[in-house]
C-alpha positions as CSV (number, residue, x, y, z in Angstrom):
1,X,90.0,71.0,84.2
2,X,93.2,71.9,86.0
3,X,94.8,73.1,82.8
4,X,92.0,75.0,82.2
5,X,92.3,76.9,85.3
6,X,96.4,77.5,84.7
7,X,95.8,78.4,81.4
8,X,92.9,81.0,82.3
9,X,95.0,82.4,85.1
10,X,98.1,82.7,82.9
11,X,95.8,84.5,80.3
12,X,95.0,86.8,83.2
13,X,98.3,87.9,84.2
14,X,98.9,88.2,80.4
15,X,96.2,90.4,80.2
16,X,96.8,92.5,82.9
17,X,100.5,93.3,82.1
18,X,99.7,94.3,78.8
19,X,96.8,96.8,80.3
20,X,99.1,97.9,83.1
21,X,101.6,98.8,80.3
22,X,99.3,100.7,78.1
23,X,98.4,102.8,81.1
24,X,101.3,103.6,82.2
25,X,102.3,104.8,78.6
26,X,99.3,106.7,78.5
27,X,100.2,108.0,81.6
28,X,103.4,109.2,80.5
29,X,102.3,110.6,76.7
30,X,99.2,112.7,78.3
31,X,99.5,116.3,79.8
32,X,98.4,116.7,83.6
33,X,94.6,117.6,81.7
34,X,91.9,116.7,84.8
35,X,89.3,116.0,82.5
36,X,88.0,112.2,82.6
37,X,86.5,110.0,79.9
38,X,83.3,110.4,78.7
39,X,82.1,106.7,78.4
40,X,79.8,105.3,77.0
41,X,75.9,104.4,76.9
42,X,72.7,105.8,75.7
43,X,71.7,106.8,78.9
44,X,68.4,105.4,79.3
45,X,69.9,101.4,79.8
46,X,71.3,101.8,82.4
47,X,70.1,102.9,85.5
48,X,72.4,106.0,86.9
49,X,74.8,104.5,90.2
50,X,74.4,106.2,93.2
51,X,76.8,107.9,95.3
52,X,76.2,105.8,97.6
53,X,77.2,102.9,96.0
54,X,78.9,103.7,92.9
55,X,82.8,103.9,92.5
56,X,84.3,107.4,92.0
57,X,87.9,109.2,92.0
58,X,87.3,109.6,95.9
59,X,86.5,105.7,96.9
60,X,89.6,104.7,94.7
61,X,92.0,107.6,96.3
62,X,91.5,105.8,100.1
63,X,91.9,102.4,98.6
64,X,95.8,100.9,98.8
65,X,98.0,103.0,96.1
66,X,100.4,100.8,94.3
67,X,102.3,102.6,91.0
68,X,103.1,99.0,89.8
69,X,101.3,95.7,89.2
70,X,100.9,93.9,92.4
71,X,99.9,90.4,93.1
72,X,96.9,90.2,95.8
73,X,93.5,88.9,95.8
74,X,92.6,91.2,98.7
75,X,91.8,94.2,96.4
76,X,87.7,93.6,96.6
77,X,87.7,94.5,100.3
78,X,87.7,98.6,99.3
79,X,85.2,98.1,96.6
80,X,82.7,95.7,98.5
81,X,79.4,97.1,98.5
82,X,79.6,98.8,95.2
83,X,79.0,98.6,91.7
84,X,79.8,99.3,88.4
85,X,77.2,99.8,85.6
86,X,77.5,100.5,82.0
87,X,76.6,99.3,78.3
88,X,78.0,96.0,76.8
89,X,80.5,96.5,74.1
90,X,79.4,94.4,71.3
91,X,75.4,94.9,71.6
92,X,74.8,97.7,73.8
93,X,72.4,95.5,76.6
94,X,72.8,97.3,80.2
95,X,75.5,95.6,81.9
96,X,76.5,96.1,85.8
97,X,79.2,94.5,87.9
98,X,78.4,94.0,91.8
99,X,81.0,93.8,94.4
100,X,80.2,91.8,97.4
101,X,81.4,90.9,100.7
102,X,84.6,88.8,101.1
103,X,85.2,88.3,97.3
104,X,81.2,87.5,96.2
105,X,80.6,89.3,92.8
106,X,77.3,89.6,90.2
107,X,76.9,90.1,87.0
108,X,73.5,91.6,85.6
109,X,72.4,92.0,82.1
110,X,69.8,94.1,81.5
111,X,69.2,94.0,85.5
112,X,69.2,89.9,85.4
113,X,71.8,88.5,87.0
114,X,73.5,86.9,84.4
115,X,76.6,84.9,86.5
116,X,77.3,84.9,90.1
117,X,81.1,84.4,92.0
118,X,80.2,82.5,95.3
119,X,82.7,84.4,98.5
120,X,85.9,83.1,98.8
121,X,85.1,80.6,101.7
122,X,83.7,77.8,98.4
123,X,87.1,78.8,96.7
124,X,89.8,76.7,96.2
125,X,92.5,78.8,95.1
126,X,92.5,82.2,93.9
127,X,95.1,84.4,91.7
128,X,95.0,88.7,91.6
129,X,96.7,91.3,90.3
130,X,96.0,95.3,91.5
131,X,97.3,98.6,90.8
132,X,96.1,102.4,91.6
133,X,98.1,104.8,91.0
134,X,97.8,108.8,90.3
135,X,101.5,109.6,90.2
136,X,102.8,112.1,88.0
137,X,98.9,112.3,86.6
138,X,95.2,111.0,86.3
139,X,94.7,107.9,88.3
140,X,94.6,104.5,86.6
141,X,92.9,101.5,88.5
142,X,93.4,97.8,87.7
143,X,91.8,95.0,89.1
144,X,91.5,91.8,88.3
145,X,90.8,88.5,90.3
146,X,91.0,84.8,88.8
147,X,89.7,82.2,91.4
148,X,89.5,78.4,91.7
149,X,86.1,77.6,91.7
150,X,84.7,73.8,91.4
151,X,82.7,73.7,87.8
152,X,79.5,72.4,88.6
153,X,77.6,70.5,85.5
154,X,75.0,72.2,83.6
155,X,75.9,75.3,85.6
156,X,77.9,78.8,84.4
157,X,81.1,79.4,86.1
158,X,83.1,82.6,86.2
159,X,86.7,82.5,85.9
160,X,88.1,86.0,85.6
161,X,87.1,89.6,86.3
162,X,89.0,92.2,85.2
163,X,88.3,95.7,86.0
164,X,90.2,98.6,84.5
165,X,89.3,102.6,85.5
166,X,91.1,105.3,83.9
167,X,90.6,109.5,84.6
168,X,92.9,109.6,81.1
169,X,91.3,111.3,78.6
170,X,90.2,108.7,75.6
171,X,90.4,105.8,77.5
172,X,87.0,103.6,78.4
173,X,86.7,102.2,82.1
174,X,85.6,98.8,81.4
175,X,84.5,95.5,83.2
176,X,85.9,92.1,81.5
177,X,84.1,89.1,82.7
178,X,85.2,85.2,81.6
179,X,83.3,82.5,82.1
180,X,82.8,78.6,81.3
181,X,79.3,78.4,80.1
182,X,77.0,75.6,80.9
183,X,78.7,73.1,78.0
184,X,82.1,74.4,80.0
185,X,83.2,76.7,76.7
186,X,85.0,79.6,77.0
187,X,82.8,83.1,77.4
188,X,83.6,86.5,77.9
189,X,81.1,89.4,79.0
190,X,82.5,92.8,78.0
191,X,81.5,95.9,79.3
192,X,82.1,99.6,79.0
193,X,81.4,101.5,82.3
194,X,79.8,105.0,82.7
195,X,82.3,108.0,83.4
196,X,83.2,108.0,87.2
């Protein structure tokens, strides 16, 4: 199961870079244009996110700005409490992501949660990459987080998340989640958020 776990958090990184460098040649193609994506969703799946508790330009502007890809796991400590809601990619079922306190996550489908990350005291290890940035342009926003987690029999298990928030026009905020299924096979949830 080890080699599972490096080769999911490799994948991660991997997947992250090659995000991070789309960005940031996004960043540099685009004009300084304000205007922000227009997601997706048919409106009606997916109940509407608060201000209270959603995530918007000014909740990602006082967390840590970093222009380049930086390795932490401490990222979820200036989203905790909030959520991101949207319509999944391939089927369009409601999908919403819950942040937690100290590193706890959900995952709801059609408002059922779907998979649950326990908080990081039942982790064993943990791997993250983070960047926010609004240099030179629109902000970009990647998160991701791939903890150790003991696989428990019979039992889902998430692996990754990967969140990635853009303000560039034409690019979809999204919410990646990987999991080992009960039968311990390789999933992936993939969903496409609603416009900050």
């Amino acid at each position: 199961m080890n080699h599972l776990r490096r080769s999911s958090l490799a994948t991660s990184r991997a997947t992250m870079s090659a995000l991070l460098a789309l960005g940031l040649v996004a960043l540099t193609a685009c004009s300084d244009d304000p205007s922000t994506n227009s997601g997706t969703g048919d409106g009606g799946a997916t109940p509407p996110v608060s201000s209270a508790d959603g995530i918007d330009e000014a909740l990602l502007a006082k967390c840590p700005q970093a222009s380049g890809l930086v390795q932490t796991t401490e990222w979820m400590t200036c989203l905790a409490g909030k959520r991101l809601a949207g319509t999944e990619t391939f089927n369009g079922q409601a999908c919403e992501l819950r942040i937690g306190a100290n590193g706890a996550f959900e995952y709801l489908r059609s408002g059922t949660v779907a998979l649950k990350l326990p908080d990081r005291s039942s982790w064993r290890n943990a791997s993250g990459t983070y960047t926010n940035s609004a240099l030179g342009g629109p902000r970009f926003f990647l998160a991701g987080i791939s903890p150790d987690v003991a696989l428990v029999d019979g039992q889902a298990s998430i692996s990754d998340i990967n969140i990635s928030l853009s303000a560039l026009q034409g690019m979809e905020d999204t919410v990646e989640v990987k999991y080992f299924d009960a039968a311990r096979r390789r999933q992936n949830y993939n969903c496409t958020v609603q416009a900050l």
